[in-house]
C-alpha positions as a printed Julia matrix, in Angstrom:
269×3 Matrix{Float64}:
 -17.09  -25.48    6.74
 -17.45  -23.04    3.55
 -15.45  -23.67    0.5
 -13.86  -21.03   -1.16
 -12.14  -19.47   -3.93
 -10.34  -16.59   -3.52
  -8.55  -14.75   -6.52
  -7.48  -10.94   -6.62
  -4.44   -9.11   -7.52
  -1.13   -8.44   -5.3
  -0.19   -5.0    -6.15
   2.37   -1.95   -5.08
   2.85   -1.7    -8.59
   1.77   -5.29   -9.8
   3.39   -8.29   -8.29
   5.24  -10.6   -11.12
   5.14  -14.29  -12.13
   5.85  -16.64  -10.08
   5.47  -14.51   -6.81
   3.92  -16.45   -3.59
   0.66  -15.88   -2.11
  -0.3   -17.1     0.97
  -4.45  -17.99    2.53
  -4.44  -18.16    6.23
  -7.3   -19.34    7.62
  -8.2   -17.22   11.07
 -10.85  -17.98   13.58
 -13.36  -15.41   14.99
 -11.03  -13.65   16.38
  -8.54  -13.35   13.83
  -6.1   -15.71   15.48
  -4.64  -18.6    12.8
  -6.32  -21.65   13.09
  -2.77  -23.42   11.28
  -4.26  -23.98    8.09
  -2.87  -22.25    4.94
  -3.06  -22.59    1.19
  -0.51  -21.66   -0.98
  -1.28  -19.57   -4.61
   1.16  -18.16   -7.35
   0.98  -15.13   -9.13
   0.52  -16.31  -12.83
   0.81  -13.07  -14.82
   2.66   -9.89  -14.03
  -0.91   -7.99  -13.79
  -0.11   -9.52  -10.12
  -3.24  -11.76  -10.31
  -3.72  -15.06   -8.24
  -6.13  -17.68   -7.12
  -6.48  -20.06   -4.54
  -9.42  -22.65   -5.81
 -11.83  -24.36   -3.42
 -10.09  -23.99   -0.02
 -11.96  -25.02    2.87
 -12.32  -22.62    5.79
 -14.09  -23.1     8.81
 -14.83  -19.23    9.54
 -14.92  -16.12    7.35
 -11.81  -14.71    7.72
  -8.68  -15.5     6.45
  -5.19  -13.33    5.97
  -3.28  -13.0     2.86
   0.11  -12.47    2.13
   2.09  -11.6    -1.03
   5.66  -12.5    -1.32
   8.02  -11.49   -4.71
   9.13   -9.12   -6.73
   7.01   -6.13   -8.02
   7.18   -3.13  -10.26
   8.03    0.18   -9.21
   5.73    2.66  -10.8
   8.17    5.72   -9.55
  11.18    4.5   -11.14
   9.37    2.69  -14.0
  10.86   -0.64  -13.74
  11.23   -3.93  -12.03
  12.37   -4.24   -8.41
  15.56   -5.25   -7.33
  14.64   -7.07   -4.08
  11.52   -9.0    -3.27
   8.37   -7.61   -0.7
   6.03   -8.77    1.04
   2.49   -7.02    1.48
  -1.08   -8.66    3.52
  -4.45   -8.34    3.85
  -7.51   -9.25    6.14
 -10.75   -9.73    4.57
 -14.01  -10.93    5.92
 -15.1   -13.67    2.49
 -18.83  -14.16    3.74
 -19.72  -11.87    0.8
 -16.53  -11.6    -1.48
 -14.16  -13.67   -3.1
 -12.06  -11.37   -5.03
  -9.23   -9.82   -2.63
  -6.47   -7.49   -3.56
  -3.25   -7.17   -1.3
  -1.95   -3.72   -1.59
   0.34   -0.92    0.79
  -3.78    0.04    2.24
  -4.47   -3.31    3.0
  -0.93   -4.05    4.53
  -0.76   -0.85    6.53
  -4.38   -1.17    8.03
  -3.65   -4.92    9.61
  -2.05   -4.45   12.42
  -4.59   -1.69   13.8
  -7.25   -3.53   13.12
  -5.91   -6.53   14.89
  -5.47   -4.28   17.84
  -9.33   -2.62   17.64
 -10.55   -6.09   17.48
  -9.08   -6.94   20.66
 -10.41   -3.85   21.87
 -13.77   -5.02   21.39
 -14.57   -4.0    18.03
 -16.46   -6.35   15.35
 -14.1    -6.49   12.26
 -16.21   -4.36    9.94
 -16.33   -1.31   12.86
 -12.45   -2.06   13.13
 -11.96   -2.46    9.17
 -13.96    0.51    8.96
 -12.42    2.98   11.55
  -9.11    1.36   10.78
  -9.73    2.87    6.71
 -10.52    6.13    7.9
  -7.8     6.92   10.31
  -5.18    6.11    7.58
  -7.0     8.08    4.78
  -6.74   11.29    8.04
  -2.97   10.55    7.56
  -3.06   11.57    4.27
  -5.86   14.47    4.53
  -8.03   12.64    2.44
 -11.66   12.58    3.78
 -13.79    9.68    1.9
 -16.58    8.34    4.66
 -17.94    5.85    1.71
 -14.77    4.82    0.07
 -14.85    1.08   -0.5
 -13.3    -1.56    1.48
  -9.36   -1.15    0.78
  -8.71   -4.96   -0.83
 -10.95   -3.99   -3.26
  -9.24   -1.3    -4.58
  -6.96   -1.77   -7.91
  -4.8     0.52   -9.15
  -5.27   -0.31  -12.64
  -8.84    0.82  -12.69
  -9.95    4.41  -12.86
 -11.96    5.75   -9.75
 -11.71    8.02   -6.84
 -11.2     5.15   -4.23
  -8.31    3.55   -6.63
  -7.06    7.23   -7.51
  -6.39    6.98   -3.08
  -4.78    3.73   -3.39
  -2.53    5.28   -6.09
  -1.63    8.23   -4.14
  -0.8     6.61   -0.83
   1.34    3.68   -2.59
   2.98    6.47   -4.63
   3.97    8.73   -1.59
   5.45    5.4     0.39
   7.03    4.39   -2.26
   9.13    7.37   -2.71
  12.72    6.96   -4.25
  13.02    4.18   -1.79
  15.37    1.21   -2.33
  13.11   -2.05   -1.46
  14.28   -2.29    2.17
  14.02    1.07    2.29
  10.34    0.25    1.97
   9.92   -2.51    3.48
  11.0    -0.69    6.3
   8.88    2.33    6.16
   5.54    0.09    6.03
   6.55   -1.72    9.25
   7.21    1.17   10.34
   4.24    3.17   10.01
   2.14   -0.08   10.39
   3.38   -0.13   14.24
   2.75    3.17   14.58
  -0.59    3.61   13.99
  -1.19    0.34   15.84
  -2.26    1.79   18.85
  -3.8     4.92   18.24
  -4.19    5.02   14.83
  -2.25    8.05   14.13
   1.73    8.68   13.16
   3.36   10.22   16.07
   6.77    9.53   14.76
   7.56   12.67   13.65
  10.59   11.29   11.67
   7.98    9.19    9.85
   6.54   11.66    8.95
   8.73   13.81    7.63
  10.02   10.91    4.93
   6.36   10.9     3.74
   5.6    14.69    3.07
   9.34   14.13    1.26
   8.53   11.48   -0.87
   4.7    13.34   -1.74
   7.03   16.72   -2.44
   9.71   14.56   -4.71
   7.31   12.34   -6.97
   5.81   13.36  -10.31
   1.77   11.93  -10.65
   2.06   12.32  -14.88
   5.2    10.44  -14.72
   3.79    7.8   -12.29
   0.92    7.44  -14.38
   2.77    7.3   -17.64
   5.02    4.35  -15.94
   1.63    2.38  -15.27
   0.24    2.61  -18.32
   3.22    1.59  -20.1
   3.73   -1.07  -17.76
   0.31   -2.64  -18.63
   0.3    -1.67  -22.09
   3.74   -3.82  -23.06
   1.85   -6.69  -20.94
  -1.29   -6.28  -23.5
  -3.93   -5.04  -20.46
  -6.14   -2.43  -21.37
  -5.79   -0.16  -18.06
  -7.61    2.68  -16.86
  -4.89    4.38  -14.47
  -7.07    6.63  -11.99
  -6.76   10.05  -11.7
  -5.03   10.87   -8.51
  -2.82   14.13   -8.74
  -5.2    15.92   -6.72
  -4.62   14.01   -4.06
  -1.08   13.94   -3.84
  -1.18   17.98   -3.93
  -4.14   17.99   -1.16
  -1.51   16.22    0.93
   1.41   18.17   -0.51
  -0.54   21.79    0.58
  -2.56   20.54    3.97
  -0.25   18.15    6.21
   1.0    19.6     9.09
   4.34   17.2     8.56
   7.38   19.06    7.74
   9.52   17.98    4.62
  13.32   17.54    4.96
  14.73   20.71    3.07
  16.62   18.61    0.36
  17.36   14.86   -0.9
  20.58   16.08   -1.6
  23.16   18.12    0.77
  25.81   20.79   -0.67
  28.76   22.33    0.98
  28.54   26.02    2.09
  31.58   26.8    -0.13
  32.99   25.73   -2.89
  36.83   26.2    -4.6
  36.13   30.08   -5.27
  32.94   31.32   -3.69
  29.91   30.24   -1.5
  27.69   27.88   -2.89
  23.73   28.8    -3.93
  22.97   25.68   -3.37
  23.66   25.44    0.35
  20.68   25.09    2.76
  22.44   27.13    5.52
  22.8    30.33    3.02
């Protein structure tokens, strides 16, 4: 038996006070063992900590549960999520739950199984998502360590991705897309749902990275942090200009006439 704290931050943008994390405790083989410790989220940077649990292996699953804000829309969610990780705390104690770490879970679940260790599953896990987003980074770092309020290439990705599923989506909206895309890749670690993505390259054509990163930064500037929001535009346009997903042509649909004449504005002109 090891004991253990484990502290990080829970972040799509940052979680709020009085949000709900939750320590699993998972044997070998990532199956639960039953025992679970309970955290809150004590400052709306989204950080928590879970002091001297006792685990009787080295990995353990996290989940996030509460409100968060939106760094699209620049404000507070409506609705409450819920985001996880898996982490391996033999050498690390600090663990972030983010849209990376939530995404990844379920594949590497399923590589395990398929007779992978959990860092070649963690591993090949990271890199097939990153391929979904035509971002090639062989040494980026594990994704529960990434934060988006730090600069950095590897937290500039974590930026990106969270931006682009976030969209203009309502909170089940979202909720929905991760579950979504989480099963998807589950098996072969690739999006096949065409639909899916289609709503992504949407979402990457339809959000504004200076506006995103103005939100942030204003965000943790009223809430007296001194954040370094990384850099990440180039990313979002490297997915914008190379994915071979096809956008939908508009958010918004207009009639082919109007009162007097046709309308500009209609897709079918």
């Amino acid at each position: 038996t090891i004991t253990k704290t484990i502290n990080g931050f829970a972040q799509k943008g940052p979680f709020i006070t009085g949000s709900s994390v939750t320590v699993y405790e998972l044997q070998e083989d990532l199956t639960a063992t039953g025992k679970s410790y309970n955290a809150v989220i004590t400052d709306n940077k989204g950080a928590f900590s879970a002091e001297n649990i006792e685990l009787s292996s080295n990995y353990v699953s996290l989940r996030a549960d509460g409100f968060y804000f939106n760094e699209v829309l620049g404000d507070q969610s409506v609705a409450q999520i819920t985001l996880y990780a898996l982490a391996d705390v033999s050498n690390q104690s600090s663990i972030n739950i983010n849209i990376l770490t939530t995404i990844e879970k379920p594949r590497v679940e399923y590589l395990m199984k398929d007779g992978k260790s959990f860092s070649e599953a963690k591993s090949q896990a990271e890199q097939e998502i990153l391929a979904i987003f035509n971002i090639e980074k062989n040494d980026i770092n594990n994704f529960e360590s990434l934060d988006i309020a730090q600069s950095g290439e590897d937290n500039g990705i974590l930026l990106t991705i969270t931006s682009v599923i976030q969209g203009y989506n309502s909170e089940s909206e979202l909720t929905s897309l991760i579950a979504d895309i989480s099963d998807d890749i589950k098996l072969d670690g690739k999006i096949d749902d065409t639909g899916l993505g289609k709503k992504l390259i949407t979402n990457a054509n339809n959000i504004k990275a200076d506006e995103i990163a103005s939100n942030l930064s204003k965000r943790y500037e009223e809430l007296g942090v001194t954040a370094k929001i990384p850099e990440f535009g180039e990313y979002l346009t490297q997915f914008i200009e190379n994915t071979e997903f096809e956008p939908e042509q508009s958010l918004i649909s207009y009639p082919d006439k109007g009162i007097y004449a046709e309308n500009i504005l209609s897709l079918t002109r």
